[in-house]
VOLO-791032 format. One record per residue (C-alpha): x negated, y, z negated. Coordinates in steps of 0.02 Angstrom, whole numbers, plus 50000, padded with zeros to 5 digits. Layout:
XYZ;...
//
This chain:
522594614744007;524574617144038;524604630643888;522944641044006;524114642044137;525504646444063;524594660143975;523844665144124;525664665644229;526164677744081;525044689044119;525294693444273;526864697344258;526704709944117;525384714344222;526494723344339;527494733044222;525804739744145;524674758444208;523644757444356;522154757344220;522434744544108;523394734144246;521734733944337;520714728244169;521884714544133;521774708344329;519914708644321;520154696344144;521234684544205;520254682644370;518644680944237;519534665844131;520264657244296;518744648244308;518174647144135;519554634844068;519344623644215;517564617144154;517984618843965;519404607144013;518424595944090;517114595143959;518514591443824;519324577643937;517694568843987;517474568443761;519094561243752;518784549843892;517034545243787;518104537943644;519144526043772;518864510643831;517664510244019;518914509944157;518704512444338;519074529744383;518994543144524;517554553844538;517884573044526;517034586544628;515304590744542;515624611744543;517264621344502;518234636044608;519754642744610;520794655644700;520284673344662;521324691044642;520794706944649;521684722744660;521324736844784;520894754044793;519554749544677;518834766444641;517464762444499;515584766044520;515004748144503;515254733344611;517044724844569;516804707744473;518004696444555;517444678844486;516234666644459;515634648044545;515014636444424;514424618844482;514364604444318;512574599244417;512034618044374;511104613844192;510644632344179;508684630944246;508944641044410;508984624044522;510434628244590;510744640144711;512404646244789;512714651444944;514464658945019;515124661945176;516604666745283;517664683645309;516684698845242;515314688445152;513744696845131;514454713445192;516224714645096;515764701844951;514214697544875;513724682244753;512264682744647;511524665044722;510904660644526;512444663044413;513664663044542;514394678544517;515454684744644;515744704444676;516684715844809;515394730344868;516804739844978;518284745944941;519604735844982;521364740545059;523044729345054;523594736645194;522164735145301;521874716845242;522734706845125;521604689445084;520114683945136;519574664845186;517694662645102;516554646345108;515534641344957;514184628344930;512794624944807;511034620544859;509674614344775;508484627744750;506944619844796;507344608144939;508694617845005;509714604445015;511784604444994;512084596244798;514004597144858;514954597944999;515564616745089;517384621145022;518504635145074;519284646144922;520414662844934;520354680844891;522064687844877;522074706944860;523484713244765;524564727644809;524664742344715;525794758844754;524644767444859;525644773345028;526924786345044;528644783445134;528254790445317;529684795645446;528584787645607;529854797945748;530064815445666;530584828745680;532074823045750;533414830945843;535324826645834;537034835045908;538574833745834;540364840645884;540974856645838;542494853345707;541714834945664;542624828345524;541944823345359;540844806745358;540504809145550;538774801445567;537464811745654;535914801345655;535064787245566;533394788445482;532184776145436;530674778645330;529284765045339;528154761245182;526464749945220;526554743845024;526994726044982;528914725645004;528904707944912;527764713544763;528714725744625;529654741444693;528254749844792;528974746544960;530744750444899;531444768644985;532694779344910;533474793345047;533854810144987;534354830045073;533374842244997;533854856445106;535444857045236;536674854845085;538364858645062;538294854245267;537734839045270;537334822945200;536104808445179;536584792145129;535254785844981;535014766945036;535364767745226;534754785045260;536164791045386;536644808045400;538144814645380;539234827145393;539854835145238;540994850645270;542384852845380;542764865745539;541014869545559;541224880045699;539794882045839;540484899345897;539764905445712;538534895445686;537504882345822;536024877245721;535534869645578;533934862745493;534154848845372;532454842945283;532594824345220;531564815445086;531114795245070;530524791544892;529934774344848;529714764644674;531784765744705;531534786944654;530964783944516;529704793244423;527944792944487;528574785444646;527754793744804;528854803744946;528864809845118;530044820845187;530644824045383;531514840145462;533144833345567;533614849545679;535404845545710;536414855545859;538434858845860;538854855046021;540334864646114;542234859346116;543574868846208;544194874546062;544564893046119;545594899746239;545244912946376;545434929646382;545434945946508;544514959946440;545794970546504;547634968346532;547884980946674;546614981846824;546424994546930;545744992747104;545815001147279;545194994147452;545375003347638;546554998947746;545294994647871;544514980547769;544364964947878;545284949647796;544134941547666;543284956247610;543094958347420;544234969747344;543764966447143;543314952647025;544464948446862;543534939546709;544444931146597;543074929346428;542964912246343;542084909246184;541584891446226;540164888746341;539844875946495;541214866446573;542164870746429;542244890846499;542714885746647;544004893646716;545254892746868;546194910446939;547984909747028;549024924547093;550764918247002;551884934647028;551964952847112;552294959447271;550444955847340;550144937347324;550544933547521;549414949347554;548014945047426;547214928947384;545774926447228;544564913047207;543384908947080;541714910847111;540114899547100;539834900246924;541774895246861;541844911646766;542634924546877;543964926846979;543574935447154;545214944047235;545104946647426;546164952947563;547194938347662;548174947147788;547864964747879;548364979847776;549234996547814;549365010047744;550615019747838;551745002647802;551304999947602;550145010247502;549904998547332;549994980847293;550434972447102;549634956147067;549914946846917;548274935246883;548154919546781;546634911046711;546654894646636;545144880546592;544874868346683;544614855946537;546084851946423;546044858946261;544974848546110;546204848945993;548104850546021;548744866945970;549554871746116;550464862446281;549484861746429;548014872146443;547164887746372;547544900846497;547954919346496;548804932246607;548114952046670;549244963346796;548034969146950;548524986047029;547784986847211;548065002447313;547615004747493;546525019147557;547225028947722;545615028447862;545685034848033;545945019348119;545515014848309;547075012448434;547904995648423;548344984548576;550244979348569;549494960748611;547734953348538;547514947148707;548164947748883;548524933849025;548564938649215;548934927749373;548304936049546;548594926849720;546994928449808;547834935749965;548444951449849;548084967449942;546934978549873;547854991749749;549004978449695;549494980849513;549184967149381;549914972149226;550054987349105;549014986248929;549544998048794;548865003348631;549415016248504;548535026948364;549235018548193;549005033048107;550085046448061;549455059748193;549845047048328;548425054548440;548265051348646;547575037048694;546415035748847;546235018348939;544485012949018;543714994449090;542014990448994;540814990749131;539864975349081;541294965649079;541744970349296;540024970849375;540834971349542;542104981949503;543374972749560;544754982149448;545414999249410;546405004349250;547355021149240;546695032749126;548195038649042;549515024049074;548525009249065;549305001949236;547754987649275;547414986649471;546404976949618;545174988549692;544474975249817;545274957649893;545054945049751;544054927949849;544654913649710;543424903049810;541934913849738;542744918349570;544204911849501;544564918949315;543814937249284;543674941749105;543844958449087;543984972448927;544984986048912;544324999948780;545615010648711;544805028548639;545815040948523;545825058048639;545365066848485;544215055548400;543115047848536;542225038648413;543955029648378;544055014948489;544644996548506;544454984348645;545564969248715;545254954848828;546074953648989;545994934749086;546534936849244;546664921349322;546464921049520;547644907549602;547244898449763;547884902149939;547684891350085;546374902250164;544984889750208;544484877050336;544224860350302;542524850850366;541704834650387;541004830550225;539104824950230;539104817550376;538694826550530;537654812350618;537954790950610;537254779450734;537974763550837;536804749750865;536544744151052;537164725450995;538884733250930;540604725951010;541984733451040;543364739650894;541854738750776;541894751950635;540294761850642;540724776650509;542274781950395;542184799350379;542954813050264;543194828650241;543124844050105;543884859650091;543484874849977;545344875949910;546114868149782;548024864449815;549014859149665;549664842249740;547824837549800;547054837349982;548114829050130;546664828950272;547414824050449;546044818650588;546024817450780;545054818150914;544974835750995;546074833751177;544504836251287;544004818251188;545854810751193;545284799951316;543444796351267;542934779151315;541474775551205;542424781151036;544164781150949;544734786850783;545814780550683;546694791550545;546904779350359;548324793250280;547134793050139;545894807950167;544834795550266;544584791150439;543624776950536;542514781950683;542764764550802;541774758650972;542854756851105;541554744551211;540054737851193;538484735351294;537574751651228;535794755551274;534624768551228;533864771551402;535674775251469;536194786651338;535394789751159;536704803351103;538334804851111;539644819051050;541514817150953;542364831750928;543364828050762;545014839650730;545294840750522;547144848350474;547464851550308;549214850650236;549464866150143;550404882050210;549894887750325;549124875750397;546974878250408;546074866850527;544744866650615;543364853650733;542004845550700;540654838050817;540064821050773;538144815150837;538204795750871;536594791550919;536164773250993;534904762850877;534214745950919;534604735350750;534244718950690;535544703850679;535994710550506;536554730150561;534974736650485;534024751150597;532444748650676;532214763150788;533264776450861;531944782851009;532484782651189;530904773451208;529884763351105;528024761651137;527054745151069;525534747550983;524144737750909;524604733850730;522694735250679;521024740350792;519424735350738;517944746650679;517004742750828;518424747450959;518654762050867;516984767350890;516894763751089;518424773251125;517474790251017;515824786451133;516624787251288;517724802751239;516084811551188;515114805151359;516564810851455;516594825651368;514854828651396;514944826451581;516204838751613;515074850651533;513884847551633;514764849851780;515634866551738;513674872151680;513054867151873;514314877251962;514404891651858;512214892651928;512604887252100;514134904252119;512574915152059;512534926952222;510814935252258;510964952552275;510144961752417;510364978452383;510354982052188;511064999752205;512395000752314;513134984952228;513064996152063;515035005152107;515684988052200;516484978352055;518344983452016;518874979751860;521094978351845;521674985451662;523254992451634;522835008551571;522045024851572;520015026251628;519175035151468;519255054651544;517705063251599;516815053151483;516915038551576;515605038951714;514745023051699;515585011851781;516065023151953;515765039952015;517225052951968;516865061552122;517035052552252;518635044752182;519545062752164;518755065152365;518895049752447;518485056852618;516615056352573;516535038052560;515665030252697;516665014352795;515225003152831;516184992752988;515684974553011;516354959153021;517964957352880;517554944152762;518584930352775;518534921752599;519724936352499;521114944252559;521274963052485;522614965552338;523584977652428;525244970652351;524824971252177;524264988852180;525934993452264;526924986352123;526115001552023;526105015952167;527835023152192;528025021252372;528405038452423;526785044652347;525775032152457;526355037252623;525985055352582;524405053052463;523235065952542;521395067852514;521625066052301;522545048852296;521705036752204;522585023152301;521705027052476;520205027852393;520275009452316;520845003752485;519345010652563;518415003752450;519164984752463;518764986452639;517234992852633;516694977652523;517634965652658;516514970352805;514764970552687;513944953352734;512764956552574;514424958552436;514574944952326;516374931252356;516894934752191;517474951452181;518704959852043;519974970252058;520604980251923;522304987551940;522595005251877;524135011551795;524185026251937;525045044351915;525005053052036;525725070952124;527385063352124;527305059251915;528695068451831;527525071351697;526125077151837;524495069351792;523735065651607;522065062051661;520665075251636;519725069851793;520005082851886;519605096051768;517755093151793;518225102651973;518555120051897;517885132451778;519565141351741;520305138751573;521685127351588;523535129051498;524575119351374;525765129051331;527025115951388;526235102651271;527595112651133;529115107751254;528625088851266;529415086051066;528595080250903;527605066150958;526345076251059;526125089550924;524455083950853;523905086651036;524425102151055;523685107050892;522065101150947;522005113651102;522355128150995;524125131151034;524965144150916;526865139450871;527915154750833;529635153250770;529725135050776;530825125950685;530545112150576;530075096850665;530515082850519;
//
């Protein structure tokens, strides 16, 4: 039994020095006799055991098993033996069947349930799975019932070399520095193999460079790459593709491999200095360029990229650098030169500038001191232009006293032409700038006047600009600012401040302060307001009020009794005289209303009427109602009573038609011409002779308005009226209505705006026209003036020679 297993140990380990092939055939023997030599064995040892004396002993298990191996990546056509179950009970008669169980039985394993012969049906795969826990039993055929008990056994697959080295990450990517040294590690690579590591030499990787040589390197065991040549130098060369391979089996022959591409990157140093493209520069710029305009750029070239090109410009020498400044610009590649001061022509033509440019990053490796930097000479020259006249100050200050008469002379502005031809200069004030036009500048001398008194109470700083214009070139010209400031005079009345009313209550005492007043006042001295107050003289002696001056600006307005009363007096009225204290002295007065409230015991107001009428705080619906009833019934009645005695003056006429001419109607103004011959007859008015005095007794109810119509009548034209005046006609009348019994009490009289014979304008009316046939004048309609034109254009009166009227 000891010499089986021995044997058995042997083989397997000259196993794995053998071919795939016959490695495989030897496997499937030695997993064939593993179970063989068990039973023999125990057949021999139970005859041995047959010659001893009986003893008591232990009972061994009634079928054998043992742990099974097969190898994978079985590729044959027919199902891989693996081993065989064999029970001692089994006596060869097909009793005994056998049953199995457990990971991939019945799909992955089979076992012929008769001989039990065990066989893989799938191919099997180390990697995927390496053993497999199976059950195995023997049952009687017949009954079915278990002859033994379940027991587990093992299938162990062996490993063979059937996976390739594999880089899991690639292609990788690696930098290393420009000018690395030798052995300066770049990256680290690790191939991963899925064979057994602990089984033979199939898991065992061996690095190697096929492509990236004499550059770099790999190491064979650890598979870091290297670098292998010195100075590598990115400005020639940035790039590089380095393929590695991973061979297991330790690289040896029929070993499988896998290779990776490492793309590896030089990254920059500043390991080159700058330099200017060219070492003289040549540049121009007008004179009229404003400061910070561009003149040029310089460029000083570096090799290197990134921070390491960098680079930093200074002006170091030349007769420019306080006239000329340079900057780099955003990117930190060039170097911008501008103009820092004003420039001249007439005063300097050209400018030298000497120009450094250094990195900003220290140099990589220590050739030289300091910094890579290099130097250029800049020649700048400055362009003549026709420039605009130029103000001997960029801006002027002027003080005015308000009082200044107007003409009064501020200042004188001057300007010149710069340039060579030194042309005339005109002087003007921008318009915008002196709305009012409070300011005049000579043309030719620039003297700056007042042309108006200067009020600092309504403007106090005028901002005004003066244009200069070439007389030549009037497109040449420049502007300044003039502040002029306007300083205060004493030229203003103070005032009471806010308070032009107060009240005193009726329960104030005497000496009790009832307002503190103050005053304003529109100037502005430099020491600050002194206000003086006192009562005017015609109030000196007022004895109701004093006032009392504090010397602070303030004043107190104080009673001087007490006992006021609002039915008495309500109002009363304190002159107030306010001095200020500037030169000369402004005052003026101011009347204070005090009017007489009644208060409550706490000062507060309550009313300020002269009288004060109760009233109901509240009336009720009802009350409300009764008082609008017996407005309306009242209202009603009067009505009423108007209605009744308008009927009851109703006169009853007893003679229609000679009452048709008897009402006399007063207007003040002309009847409506010979139209008009409705209301009396035309007639009889221009002959009043032919009216007929009816005499009776004179009525004693009117008396005739002989007065009023005299206020219209000029007297001298009454006493001599004759048989046309319209006044003794009317009179007639009047009395002829006074002696009718019949005439109604409530006669009119209508007034007349009378002209008469004695009208300087004679008579306007066309009554009497209706009297005669004969064509009537108006000529002299063209001597009464423009107004009564459109008159005399309607009679048909021809103007010849007339002048214009408008």
């Amino acid at each position: 039994m000891q010499f089986f297993l021995i044997l058995v140990l042997f083989c397997f380990a000259m196993g794995r020095h053998l071919p795939t092939g016959p490695r495989t055939a030897l496997y499937a023997l030695i997993g064939a006799l593993s179970v063989l030599p068990l039973g023999l064995l125990t057949k021999a040892a139970e005859d041995e055991d047959a010659g001893r004396p009986t003893r008591l002993q232990r009972v061994k298990r009634g079928w054998v098993w043992n742990q099974f191996f097969v190898l994978e990546e079985y590729t044959g056509l027919e199902p891989l033996y693996i081993g065989k179950l064999h029970s001692d009970m089994d006596k060869g008669d097909g009793s005994i069947k056998y049953i199995l169980n457990g990971e991939g039985a019945g799909t992955t394993f089979t076992i012929d349930d008769g001989t039990g012969d065990i066989h893989a049906i799938q191919r099997l795969d180390r990697e995927v799975k390496s053993q497999y826990v199976l059950r195995a039993q023997a049952r009687n055929r017949l009954t079915d019932r278990p002859l033994e008990p379940e027991s587990e056994f093992i299938v162990k697959i062996q490993d063979i070399n059937d996976n390739e080295p594999r880089f899991l990450d690639g292609p990788y990517q690696a930098t290393v520095p420009e000018m690395s040294q030798i052995g300066t590690s770049v990256i680290h690579l690790t191939a991963t193999d899925a064979d057994d590591p602990t089984y033979g030499n199939s898991a065992r990787v061996v690095y190697s460079i096929l492509e990236g040589q004499p550059y770099f390197s790999v190491d064979a065991k650890t598979g870091m790459v290297r670098v292998s040549l010195a100075d590598m130098d990115r400005e020639i060369r940035e790039n590089y593709t380095v393929l590695i391979q991973a061979k297991d089996m330790g690289g040896q022959l029929g070993g499988l491999a896998g290779t990776t591409t490492v793309n590896i990157t030089l990254s920059d140093i500043n390991d080159n200095p700058p330099m200017f493209e060219q070492r003289l520069y040549q540049m121009s710029v007008p004179e009229s360029a404003p400061v910070g305009s561009v003149v040029g750029r310089v460029w000083a070239k570096d090799r290197d990229i990134g921070v390491n090109s960098e680079m930093k410009y200074s002006i170091i020498d030349g007769d420019g650098r306080d006239t000329f400044d340079v900057s780099t610009d955003p990117s930190n590649l060039f170097g911008i030169i501008t103009v820092k001061k004003p420039l001249d022509f007439e005063t300097k033509p050209s400018y030298t500038l000497k120009v450094e440019g250094a990195n900003t990053q220290p140099e990589a490796v220590p050739r030289h001191r300091g910094t890579f930097k290099d130097v250029t000479i800049v020649h700048v020259s400055v362009e003549d232009v026709d420039e605009p006249p130029r103000f001997d100050a960029s801006s002027y200050y002027v003080e005015m006293r308000e009082d200044a008469v107007a003409g009064a002379q501020l200042r004188t502005v001057s300007a010149r032409d710069p340039d060579a031809a030194n042309n005339t200069v005109r002087y003007y004030i921008e318009k915008s700038s002196d709305p009012q036009k409070n300011f005049y500048i000579d043309i030719t001398s620039g003297s700056l006047m007042t042309v108006r008194l200067l009020d600092r109470e309504e403007v106090c700083w005028h901002n005004i600009t003066v244009l200069a214009m070439e007389m030549n070139n009037p497109s040449q010209i420049s502007s300044v600012s003039v502040a002029v400031k306007v300083l205060d005079v004493n030229d203003n009345l103070p005032s009471l401040a806010d308070f032009s009313e107060v009240y005193v209550c009726e329960n104030a005492k005497a000496g009790q302060l009832i307002q503190t007043v103050t005053a304003e006042d529109a100037d502005e001295p430099q020491a600050g307001h002194h206000f003086t107050y006192s009562l005017a003289p015609e109030a000196t002696n007022n004895p109701n009020f004093t006032l009392r001056d504090n010397q602070d600006n303030t004043a107190w307005i104080l009673t001087r009794r007490g006992g006021w009363s609002q039915s008495e007096q309500s109002l009363y009225y304190l002159p107030i005289v306010i001095s200020d204290g500037e030169q000369p002295v402004q005052s003026s007065t101011s009347t204070l209303t005090v009017r007489v409230c009644s208060c409550d015991h706490k000062g507060s107001v309550m009313t300020c009427n002269a009288e004060a009428y109760s009233l109901p705080a509240s009336l009720s619906r009802g009350a409300l109602i009764a008082i609008l009833c017996c407005i309306f019934v009242l209202l009603v009645m009067i009505l009423l009573m108007l209605s009744l005695r308008t009927h009851r003056k109703k006169p009853f006429l007893c003679d229609e038609e000679e009452n048709v001419h008897e009402n006399i109607v007063r207007y003040d103004d002309e009847g409506g011409g010979e139209e008009d011959t409705e209301a009396f007859d035309i007639a009889a008015m221009w002959n009043p002779r032919e009216a007929h005095h009816h005499v009776g007794k004179m009525r004693q109810d009117m008396l005739p308005e002989i007065e009023s119509l005299s206020r219209y009548v000029p007297q001298a034209c009454v006493m001599g009226g004759g048989d046309s005046s319209v006044h003794g006609y009317v009179l007639a009348k009047l009395l002829e209505a006074d002696f009718d019994p019949c005439a109604p009490p409530y006669d009119s009289l209508q007034t007349y705006a009378y002209e008469g014979e004695c009208s300087v304008a004679e008579s306007l009316s066309s009554l009497q026209s209706g009297t005669s046939n004969a064509d009537h004048e108006y000529d002299y309609l063209n001597d009464w003036g423009p107004r009564f034109k459109k008159l005399a254009d309607m009679y048909g009166v021809l103007e010849t020679n007339s002048p214009p009227l408008w």
